[in-house]
N, CA, C and O atoms as a DFTB+ gen file, in Angstrom:
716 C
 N C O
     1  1      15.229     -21.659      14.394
     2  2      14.113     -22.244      13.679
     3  2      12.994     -21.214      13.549
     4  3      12.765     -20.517      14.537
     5  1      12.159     -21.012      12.271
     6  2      11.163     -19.903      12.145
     7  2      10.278     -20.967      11.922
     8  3      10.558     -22.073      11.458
     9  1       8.835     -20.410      12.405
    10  2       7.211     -20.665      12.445
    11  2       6.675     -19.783      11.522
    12  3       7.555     -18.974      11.228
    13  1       5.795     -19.589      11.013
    14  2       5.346     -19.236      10.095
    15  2       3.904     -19.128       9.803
    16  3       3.566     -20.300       9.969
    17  1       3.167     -18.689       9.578
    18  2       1.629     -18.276       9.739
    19  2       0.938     -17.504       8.577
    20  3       1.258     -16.371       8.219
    21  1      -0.272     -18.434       7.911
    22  2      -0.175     -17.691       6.741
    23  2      -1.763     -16.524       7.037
    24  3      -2.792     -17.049       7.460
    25  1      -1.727     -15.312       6.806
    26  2      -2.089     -14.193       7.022
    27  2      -3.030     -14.105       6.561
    28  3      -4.029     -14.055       7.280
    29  1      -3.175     -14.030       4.801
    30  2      -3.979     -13.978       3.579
    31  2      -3.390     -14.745       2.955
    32  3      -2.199     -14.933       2.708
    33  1      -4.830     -15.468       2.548
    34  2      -4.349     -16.497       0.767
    35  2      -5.229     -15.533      -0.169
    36  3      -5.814     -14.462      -0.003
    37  1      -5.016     -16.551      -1.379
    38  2      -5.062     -15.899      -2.541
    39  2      -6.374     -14.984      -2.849
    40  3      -6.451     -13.876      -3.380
    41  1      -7.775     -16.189      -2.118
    42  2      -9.300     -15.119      -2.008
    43  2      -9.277     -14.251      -1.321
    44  3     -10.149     -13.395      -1.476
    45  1      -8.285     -14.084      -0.270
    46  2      -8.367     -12.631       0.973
    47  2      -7.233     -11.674      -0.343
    48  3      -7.632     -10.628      -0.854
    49  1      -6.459     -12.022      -0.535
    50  2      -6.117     -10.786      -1.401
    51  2      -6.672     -10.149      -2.358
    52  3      -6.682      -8.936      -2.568
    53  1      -7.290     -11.265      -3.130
    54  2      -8.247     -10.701      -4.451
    55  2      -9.406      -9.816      -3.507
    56  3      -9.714      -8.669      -3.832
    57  1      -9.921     -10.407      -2.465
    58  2     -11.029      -9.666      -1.832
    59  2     -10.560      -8.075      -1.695
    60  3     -11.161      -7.074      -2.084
    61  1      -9.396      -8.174      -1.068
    62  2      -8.696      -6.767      -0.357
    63  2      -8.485      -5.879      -1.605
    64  3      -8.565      -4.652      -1.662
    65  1      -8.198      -6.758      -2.594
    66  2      -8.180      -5.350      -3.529
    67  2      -8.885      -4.873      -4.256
    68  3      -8.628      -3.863      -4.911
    69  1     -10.526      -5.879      -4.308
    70  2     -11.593      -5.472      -4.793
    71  2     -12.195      -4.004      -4.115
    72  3     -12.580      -2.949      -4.619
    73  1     -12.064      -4.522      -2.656
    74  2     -12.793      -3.110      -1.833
    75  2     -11.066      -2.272      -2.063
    76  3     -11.620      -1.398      -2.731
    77  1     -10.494      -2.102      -2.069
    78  2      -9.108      -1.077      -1.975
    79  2      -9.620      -0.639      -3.309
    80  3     -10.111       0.448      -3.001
    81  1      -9.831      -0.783      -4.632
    82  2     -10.338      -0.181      -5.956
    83  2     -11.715       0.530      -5.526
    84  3     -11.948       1.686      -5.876
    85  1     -12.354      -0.002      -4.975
    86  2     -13.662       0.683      -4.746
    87  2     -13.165       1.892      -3.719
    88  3     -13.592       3.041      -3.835
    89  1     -12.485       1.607      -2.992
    90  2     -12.560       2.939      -1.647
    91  2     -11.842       4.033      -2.810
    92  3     -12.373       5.139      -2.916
    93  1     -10.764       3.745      -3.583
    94  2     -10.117       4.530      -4.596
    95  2     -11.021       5.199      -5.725
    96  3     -10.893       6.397      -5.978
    97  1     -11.629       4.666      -6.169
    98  2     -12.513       5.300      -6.638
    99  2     -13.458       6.122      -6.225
   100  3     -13.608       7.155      -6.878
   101  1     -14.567       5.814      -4.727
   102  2     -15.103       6.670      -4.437
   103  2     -13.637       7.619      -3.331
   104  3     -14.379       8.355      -2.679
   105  1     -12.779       7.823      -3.034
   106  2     -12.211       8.893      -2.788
   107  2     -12.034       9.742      -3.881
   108  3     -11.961      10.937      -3.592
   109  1     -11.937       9.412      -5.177
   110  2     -11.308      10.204      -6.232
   111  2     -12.409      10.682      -6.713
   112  3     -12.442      11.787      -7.253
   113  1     -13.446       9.919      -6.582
   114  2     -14.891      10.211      -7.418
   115  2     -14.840      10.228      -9.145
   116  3     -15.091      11.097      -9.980
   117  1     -14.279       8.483      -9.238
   118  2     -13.755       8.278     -10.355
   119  2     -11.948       8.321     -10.814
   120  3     -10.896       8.238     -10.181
   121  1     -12.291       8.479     -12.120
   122  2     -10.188       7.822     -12.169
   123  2      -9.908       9.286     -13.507
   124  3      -9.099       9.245     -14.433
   125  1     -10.720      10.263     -13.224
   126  2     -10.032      11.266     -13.969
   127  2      -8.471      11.840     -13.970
   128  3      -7.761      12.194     -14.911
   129  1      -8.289      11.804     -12.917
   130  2      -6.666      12.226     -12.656
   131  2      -5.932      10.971     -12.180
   132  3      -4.714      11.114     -12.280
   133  1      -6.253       9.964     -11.766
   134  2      -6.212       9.080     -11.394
   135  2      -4.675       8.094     -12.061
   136  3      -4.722       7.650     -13.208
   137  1      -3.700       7.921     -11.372
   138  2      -2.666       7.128     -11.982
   139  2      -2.256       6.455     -10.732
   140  3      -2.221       6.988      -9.623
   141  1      -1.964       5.291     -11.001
   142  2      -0.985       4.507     -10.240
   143  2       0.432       3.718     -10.368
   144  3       0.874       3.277     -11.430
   145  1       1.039       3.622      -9.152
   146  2       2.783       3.207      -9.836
   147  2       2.691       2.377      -8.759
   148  3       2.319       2.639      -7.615
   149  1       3.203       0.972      -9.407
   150  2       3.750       0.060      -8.388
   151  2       5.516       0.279      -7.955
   152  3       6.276       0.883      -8.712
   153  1       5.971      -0.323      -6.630
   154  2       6.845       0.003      -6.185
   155  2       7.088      -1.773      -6.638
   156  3       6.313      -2.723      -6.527
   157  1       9.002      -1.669      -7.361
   158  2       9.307      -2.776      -7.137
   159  2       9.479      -3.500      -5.793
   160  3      10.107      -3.000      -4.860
   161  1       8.778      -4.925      -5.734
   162  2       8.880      -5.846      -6.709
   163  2       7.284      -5.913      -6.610
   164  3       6.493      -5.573      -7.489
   165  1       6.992      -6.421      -5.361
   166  2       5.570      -7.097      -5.517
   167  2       4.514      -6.081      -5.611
   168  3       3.399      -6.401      -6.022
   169  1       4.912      -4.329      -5.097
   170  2       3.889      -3.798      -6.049
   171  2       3.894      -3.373      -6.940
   172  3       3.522      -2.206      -6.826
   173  1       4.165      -3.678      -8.117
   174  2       4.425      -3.566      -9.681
   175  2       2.795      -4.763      -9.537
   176  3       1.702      -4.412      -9.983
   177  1       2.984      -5.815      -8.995
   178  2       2.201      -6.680      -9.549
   179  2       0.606      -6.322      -8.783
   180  3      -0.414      -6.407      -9.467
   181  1       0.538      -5.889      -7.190
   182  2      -0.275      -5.470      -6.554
   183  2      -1.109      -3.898      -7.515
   184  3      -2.338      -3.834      -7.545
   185  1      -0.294      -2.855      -8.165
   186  2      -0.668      -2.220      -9.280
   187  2      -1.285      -2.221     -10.182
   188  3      -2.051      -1.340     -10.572
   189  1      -0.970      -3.500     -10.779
   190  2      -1.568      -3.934     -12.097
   191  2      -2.884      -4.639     -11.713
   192  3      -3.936      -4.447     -12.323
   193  1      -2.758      -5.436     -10.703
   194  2      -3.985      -5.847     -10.738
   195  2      -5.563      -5.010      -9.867
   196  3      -6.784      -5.163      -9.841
   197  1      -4.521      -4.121      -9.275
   198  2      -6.020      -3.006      -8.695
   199  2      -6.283      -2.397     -10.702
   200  3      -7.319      -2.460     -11.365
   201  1      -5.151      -1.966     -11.045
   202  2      -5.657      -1.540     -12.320
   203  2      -6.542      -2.113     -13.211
   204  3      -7.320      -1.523     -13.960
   205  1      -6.383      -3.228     -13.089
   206  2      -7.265      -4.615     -13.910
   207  2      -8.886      -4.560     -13.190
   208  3     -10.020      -4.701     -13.647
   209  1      -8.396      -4.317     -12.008
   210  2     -10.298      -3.896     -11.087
   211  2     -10.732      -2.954     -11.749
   212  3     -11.353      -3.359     -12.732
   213  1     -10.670      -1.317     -11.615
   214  2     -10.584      -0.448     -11.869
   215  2     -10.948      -0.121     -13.478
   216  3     -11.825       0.664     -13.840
   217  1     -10.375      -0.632     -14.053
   218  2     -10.853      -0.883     -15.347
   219  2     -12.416      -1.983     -15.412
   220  3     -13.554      -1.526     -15.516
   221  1     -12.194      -2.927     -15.353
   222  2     -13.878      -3.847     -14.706
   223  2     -14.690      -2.849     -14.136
   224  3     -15.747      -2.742     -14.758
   225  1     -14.579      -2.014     -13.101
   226  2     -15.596      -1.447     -12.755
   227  2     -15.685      -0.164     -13.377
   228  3     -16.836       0.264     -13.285
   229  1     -15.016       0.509     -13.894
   230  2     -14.994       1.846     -14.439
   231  2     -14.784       1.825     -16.150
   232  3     -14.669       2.789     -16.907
   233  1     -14.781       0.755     -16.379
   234  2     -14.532       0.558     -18.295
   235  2     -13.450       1.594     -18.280
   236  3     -13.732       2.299     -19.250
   237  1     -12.390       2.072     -17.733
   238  2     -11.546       3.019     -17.975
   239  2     -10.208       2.456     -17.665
   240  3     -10.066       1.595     -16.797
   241  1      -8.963       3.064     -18.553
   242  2      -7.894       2.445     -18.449
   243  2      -7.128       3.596     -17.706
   244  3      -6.975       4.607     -18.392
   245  1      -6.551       3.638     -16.265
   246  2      -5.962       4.216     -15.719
   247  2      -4.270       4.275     -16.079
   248  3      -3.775       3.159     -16.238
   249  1      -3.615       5.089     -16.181
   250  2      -2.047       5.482     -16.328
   251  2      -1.573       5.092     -14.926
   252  3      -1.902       5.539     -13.827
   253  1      -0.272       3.649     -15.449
   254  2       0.186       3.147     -14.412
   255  2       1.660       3.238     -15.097
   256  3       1.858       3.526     -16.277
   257  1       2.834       2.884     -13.953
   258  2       3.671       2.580     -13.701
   259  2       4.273       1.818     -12.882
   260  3       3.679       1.138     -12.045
   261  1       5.714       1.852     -13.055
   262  2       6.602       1.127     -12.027
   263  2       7.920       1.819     -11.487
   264  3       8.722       2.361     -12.248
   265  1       8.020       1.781     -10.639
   266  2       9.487       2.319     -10.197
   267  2      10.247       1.331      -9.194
   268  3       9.900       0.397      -8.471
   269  1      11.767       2.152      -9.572
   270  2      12.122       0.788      -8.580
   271  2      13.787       1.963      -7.805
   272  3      14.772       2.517      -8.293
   273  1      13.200       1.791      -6.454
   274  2      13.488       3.337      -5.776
   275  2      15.345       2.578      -5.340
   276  3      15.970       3.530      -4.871
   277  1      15.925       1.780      -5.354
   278  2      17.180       1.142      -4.853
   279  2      17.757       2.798      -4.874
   280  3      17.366       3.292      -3.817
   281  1      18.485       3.770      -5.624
   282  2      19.276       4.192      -5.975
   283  2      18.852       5.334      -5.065
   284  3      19.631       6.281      -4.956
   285  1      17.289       5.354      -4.161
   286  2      16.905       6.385      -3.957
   287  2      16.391       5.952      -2.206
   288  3      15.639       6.333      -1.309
   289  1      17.180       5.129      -2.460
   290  2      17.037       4.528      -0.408
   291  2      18.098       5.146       0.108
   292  3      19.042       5.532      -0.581
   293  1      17.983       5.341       1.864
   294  2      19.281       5.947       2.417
   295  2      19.694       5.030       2.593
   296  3      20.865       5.281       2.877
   297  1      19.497       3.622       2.649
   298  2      20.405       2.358       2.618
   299  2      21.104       1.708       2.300
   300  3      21.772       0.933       2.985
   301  1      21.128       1.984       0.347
   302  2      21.014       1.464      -0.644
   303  2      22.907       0.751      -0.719
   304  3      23.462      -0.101      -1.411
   305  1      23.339       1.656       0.375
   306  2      25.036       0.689       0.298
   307  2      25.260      -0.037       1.279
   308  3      26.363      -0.580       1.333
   309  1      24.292      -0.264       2.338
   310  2      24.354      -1.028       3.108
   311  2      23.597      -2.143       2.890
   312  3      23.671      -3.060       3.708
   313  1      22.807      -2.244       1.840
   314  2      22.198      -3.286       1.401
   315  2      23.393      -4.347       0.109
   316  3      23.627      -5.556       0.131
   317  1      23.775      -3.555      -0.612
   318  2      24.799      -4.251      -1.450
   319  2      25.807      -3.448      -2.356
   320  3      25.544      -2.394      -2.934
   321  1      26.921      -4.079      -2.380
   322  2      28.023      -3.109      -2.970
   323  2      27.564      -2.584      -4.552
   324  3      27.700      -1.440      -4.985
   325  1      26.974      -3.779      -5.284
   326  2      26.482      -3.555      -6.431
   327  2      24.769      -4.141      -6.321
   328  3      24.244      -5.252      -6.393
   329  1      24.383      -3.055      -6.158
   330  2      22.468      -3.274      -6.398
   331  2      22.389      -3.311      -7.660
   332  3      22.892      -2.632      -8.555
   333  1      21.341      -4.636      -7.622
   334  2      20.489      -4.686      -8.853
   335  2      19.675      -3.785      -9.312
   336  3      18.713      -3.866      -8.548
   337  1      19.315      -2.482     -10.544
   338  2      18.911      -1.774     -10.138
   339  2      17.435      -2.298     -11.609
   340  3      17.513      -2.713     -12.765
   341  1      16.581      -2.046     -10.914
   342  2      15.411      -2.277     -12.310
   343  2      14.844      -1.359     -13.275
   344  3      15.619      -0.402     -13.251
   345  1      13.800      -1.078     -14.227
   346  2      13.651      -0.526     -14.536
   347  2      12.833       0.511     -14.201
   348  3      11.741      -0.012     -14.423
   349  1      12.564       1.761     -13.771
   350  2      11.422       2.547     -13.956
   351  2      10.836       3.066     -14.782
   352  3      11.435       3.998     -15.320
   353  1       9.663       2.801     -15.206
   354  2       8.582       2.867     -16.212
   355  2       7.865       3.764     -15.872
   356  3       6.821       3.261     -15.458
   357  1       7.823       5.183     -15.792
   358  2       6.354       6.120     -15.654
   359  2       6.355       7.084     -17.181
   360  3       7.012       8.085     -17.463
   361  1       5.309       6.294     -18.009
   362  2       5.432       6.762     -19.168
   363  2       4.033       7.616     -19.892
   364  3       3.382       7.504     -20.930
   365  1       4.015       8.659     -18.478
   366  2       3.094       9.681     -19.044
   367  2       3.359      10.466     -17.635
   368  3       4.113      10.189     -16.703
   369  1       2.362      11.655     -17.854
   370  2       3.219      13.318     -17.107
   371  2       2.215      12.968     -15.832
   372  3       1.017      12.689     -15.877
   373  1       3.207      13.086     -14.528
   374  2       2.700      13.136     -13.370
   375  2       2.008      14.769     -12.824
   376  3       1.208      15.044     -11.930
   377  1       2.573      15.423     -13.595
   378  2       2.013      16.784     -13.018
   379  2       0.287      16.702     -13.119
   380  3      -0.459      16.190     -13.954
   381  1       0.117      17.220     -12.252
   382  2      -1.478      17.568     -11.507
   383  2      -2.077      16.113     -11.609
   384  3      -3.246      15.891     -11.294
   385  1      -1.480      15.428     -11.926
   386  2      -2.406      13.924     -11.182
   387  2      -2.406      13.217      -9.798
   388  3      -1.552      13.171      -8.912
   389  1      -3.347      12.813      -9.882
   390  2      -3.727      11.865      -8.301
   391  2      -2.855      10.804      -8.216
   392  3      -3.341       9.693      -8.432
   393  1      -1.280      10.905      -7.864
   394  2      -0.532       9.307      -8.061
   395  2      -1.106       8.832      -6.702
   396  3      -1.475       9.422      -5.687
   397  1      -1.014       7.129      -7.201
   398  2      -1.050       6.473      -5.788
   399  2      -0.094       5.334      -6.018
   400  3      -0.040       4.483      -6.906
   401  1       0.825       5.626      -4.696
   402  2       2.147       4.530      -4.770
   403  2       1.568       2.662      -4.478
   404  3       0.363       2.563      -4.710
   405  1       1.774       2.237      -4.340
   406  2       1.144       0.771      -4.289
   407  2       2.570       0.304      -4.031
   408  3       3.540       0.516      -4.759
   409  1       2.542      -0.518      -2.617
   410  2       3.354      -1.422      -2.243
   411  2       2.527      -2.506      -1.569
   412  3       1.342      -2.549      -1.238
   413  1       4.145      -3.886      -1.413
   414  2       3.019      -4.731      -0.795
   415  2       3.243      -4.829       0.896
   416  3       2.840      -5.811       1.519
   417  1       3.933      -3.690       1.553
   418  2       4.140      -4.051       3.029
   419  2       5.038      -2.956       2.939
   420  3       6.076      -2.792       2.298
   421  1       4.155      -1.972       4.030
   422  2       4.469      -1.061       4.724
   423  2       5.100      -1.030       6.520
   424  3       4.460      -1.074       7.571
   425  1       6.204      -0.962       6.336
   426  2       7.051      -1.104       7.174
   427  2       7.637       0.311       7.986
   428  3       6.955       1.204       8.489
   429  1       8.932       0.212       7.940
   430  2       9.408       1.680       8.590
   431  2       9.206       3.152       7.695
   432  3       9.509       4.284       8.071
   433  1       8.671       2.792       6.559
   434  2       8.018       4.480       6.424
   435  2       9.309       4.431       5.396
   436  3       9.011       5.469       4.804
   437  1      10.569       3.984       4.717
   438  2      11.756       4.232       4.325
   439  2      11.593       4.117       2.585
   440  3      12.132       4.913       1.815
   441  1      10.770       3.001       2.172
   442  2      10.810       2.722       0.906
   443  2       9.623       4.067       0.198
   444  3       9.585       4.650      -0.885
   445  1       8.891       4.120       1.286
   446  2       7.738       5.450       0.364
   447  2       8.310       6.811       0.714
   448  3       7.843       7.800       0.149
   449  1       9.386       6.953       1.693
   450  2       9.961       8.054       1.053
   451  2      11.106       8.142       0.250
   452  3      11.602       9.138      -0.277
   453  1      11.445       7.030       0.228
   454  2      12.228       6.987      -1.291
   455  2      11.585       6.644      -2.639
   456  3      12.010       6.747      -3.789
   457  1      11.102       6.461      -2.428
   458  2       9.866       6.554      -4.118
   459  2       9.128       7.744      -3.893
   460  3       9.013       8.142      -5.052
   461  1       8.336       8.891      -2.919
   462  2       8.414       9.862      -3.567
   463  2       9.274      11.012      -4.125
   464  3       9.036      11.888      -4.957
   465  1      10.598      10.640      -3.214
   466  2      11.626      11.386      -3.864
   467  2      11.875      11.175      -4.955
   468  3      12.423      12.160      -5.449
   469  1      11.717      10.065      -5.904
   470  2      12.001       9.307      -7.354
   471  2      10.337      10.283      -7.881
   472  3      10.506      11.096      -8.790
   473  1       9.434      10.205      -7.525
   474  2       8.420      10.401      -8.412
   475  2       8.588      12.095      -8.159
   476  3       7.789      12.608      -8.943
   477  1       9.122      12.907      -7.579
   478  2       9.085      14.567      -7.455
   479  2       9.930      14.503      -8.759
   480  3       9.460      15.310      -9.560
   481  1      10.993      13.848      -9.265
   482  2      12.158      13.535     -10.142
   483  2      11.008      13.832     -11.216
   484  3      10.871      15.049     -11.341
   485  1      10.262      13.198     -11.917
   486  2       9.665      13.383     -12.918
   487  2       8.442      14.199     -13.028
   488  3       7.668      14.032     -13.970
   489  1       8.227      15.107     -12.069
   490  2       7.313      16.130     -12.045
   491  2       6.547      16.723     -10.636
   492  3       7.119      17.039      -9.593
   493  1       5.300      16.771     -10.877
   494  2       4.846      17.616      -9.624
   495  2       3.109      17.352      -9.552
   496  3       2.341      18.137     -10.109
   497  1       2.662      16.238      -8.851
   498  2       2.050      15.624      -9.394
   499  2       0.905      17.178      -8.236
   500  3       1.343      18.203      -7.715
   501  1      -0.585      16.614      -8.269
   502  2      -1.127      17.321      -7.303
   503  2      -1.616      16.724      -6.050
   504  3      -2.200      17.186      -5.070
   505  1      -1.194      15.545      -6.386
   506  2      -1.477      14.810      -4.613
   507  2      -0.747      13.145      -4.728
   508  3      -0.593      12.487      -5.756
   509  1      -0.423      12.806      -3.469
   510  2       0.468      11.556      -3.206
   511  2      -0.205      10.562      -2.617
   512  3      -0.610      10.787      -1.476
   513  1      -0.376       9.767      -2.984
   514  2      -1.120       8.926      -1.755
   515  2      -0.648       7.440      -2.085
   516  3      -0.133       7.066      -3.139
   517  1      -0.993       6.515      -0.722
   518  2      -0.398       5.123      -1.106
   519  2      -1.231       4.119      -0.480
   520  3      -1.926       4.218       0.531
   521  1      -1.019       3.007      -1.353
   522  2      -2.412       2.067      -1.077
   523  2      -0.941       0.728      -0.872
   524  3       0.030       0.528      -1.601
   525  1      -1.400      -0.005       0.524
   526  2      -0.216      -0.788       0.653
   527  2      -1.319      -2.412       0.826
   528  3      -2.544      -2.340       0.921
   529  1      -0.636      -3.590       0.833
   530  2      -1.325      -4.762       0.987
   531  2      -1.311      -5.203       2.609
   532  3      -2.143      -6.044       2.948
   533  1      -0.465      -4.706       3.543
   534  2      -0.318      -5.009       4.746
   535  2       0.474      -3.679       5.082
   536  3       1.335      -3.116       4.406
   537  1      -0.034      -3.346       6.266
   538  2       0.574      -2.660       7.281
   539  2       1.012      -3.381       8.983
   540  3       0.271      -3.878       9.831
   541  1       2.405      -3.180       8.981
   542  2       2.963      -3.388       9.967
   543  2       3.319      -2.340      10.623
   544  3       3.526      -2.783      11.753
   545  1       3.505      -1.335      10.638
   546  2       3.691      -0.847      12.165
   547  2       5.438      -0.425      11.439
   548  3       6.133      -0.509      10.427
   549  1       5.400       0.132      13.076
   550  2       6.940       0.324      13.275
   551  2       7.706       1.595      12.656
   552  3       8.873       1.616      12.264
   553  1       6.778       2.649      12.660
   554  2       7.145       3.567      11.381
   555  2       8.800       4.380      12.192
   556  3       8.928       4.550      13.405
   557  1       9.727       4.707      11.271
   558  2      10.661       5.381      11.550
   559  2      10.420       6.666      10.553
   560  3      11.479       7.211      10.239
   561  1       9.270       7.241      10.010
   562  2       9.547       8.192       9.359
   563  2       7.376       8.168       9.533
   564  3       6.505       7.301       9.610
   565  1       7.447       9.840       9.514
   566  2       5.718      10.103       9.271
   567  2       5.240       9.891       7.967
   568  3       5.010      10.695       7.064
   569  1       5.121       8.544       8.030
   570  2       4.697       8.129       6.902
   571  2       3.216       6.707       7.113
   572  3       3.345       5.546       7.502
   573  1       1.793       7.537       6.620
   574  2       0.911       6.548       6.521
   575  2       0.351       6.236       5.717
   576  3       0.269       7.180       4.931
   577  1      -0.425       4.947       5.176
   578  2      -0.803       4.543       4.035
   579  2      -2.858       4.925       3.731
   580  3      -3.719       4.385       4.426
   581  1      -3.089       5.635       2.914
   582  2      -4.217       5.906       2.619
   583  2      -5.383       4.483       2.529
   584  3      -6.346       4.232       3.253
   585  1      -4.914       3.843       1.517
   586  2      -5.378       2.691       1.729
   587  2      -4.354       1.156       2.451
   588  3      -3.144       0.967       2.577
   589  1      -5.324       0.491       2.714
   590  2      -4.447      -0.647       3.794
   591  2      -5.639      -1.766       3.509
   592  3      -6.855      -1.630       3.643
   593  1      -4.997      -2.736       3.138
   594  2      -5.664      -4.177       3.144
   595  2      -5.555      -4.699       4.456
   596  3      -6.588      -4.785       5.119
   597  1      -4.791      -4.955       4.798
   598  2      -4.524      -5.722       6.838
   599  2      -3.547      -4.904       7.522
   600  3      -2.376      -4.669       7.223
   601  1      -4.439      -4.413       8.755
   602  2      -2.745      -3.935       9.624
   603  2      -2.738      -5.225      10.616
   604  3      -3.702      -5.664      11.243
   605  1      -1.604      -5.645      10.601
   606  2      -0.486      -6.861      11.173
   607  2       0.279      -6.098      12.527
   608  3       1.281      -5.384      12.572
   609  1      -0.599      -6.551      13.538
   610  2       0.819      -6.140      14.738
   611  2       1.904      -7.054      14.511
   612  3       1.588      -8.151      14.052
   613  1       3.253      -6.804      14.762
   614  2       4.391      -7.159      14.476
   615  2       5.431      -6.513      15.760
   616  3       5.311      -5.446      16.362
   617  1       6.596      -7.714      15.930
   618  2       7.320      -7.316      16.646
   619  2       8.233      -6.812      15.544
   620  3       8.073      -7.261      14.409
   621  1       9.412      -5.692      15.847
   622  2      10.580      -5.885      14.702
   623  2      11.193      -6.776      14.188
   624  3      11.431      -6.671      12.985
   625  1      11.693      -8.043      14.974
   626  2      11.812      -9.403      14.550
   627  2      11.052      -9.909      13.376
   628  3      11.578     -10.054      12.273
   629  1       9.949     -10.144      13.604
   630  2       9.228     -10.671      12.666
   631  2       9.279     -10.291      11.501
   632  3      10.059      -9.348      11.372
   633  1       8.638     -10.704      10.294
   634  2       8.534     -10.382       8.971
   635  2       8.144     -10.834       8.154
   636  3       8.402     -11.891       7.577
   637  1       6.965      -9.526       7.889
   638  2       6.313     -10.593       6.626
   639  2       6.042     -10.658       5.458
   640  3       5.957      -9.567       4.894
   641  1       5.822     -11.781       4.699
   642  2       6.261     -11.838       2.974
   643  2       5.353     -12.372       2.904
   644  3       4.776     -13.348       3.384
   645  1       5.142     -11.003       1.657
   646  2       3.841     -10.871       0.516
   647  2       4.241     -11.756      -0.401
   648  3       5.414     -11.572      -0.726
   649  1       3.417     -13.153      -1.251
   650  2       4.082     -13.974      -1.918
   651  2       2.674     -12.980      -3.081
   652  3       1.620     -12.452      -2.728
   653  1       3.329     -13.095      -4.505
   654  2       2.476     -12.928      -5.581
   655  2       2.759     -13.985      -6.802
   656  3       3.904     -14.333      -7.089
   657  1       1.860     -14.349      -7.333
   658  2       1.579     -15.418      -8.113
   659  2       2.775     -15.073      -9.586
   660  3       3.358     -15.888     -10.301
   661  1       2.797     -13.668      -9.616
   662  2       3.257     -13.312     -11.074
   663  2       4.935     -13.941     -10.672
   664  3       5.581     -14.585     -11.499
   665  1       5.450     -13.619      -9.292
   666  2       6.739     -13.877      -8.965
   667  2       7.273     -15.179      -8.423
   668  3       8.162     -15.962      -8.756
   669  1       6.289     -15.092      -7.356
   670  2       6.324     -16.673      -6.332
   671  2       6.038     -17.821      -6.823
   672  3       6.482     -18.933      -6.537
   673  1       4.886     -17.333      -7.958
   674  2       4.223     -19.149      -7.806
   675  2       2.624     -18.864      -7.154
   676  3       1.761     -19.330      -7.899
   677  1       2.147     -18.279      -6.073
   678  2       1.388     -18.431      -5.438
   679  2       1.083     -17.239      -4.820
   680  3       1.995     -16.430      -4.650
   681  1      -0.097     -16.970      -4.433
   682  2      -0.784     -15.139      -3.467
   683  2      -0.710     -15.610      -1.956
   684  3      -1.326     -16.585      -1.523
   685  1       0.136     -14.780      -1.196
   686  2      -0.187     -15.704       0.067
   687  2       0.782     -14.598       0.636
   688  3       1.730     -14.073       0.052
   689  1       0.200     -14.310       2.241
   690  2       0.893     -13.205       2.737
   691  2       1.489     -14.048       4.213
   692  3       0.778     -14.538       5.090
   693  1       2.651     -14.035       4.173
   694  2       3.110     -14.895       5.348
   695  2       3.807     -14.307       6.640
   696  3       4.824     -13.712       6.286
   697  1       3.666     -14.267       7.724
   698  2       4.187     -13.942       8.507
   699  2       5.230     -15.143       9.428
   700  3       4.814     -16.282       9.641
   701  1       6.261     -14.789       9.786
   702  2       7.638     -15.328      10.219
   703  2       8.048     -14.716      11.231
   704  3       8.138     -13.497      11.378
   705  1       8.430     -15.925      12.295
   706  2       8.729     -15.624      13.146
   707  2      10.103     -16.396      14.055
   708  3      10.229     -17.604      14.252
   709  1      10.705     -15.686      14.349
   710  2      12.016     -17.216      14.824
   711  2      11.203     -17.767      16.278
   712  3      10.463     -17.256      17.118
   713  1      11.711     -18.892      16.071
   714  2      10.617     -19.776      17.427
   715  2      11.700     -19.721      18.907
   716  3      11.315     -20.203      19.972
């Protein structure tokens, strides 16, 4: 039987990514080089909508994307014989720009180094950085997130799901636990 605990609703996320656009901006000192790529699934949607900030506060339309790293995990056959694989969308030149990866839960460090291995694929940008919606812990690879909406202590057991409105139905970050 799992328990369940909800983390962030929908005003703590909109909040988190109001200040996560602002810290992005004053790190960059503006969105001149400035691009972002969501990681399938839920940050494609976590992406778009810092982009949607970002634009509100900067009247400027930042160069975004999506990628979707399956083919580029060391897992990717232990997850399924035939992966679904989606589309990746980065449809302008990464060289010398500021990418920032956007996921929604940073975990063992595995999915952001398989999406920057996918984003070296299409060029050579001049800096990497990643803005995640929750941090959990647990890293199996040196991998940390520049920006962070909540860090979540977590046992490995546990796990937690980022719900987004564009996919779920509803914004709501849940944590699970078997009882």
């Amino acid at each position: 039987m799992k328990s369940s605990q909800v983390l962030l609703d929908a005003l703590d996320i909109d909040r988190i990514l109001v200040r996560m656009s602002h810290e992005i901006l004053e790190v960059h000192k503006g969105t001149q080089k400035l691009a972002l790529i969501g990681i399938f699934t839920r940050g494609v949607y976590l992406a778009k909508r810092i982009r949607e900030k970002i634009r509100q506060i900067e009247g400027v339309e930042v160069p975004s994307g999506q990628m979707d790293i399956t083919l580029y995990r060391d897992d990717w056959t232990r997850l399924s014989l035939n992966p679904v694989v989606k589309t990746t969308e980065i449809n302008f030149s990464v060289d010398g720009k500021d990418i920032i990866l956007v996921d929604d839960v940073l975990f063992t460090g595995r999915t952001i180094r398989a999406a920057m291995d996918l984003l070296i694929d299409f060029g050579r940008p001049d800096r990497i950085e990643l803005a995640v919606l929750v941090d959990r812990g647990h890293r199996e690879l040196p991998i940390q997130a520049d920006y962070v909406g909540k860090v979540v202590e977590t046992r490995r057991s546990e796990m937690i799901n980022a719900q987004m409105v564009e996919h779920d139905g509803k914004d709501e970050v849940v944590l699970e636990r078997e009882k």
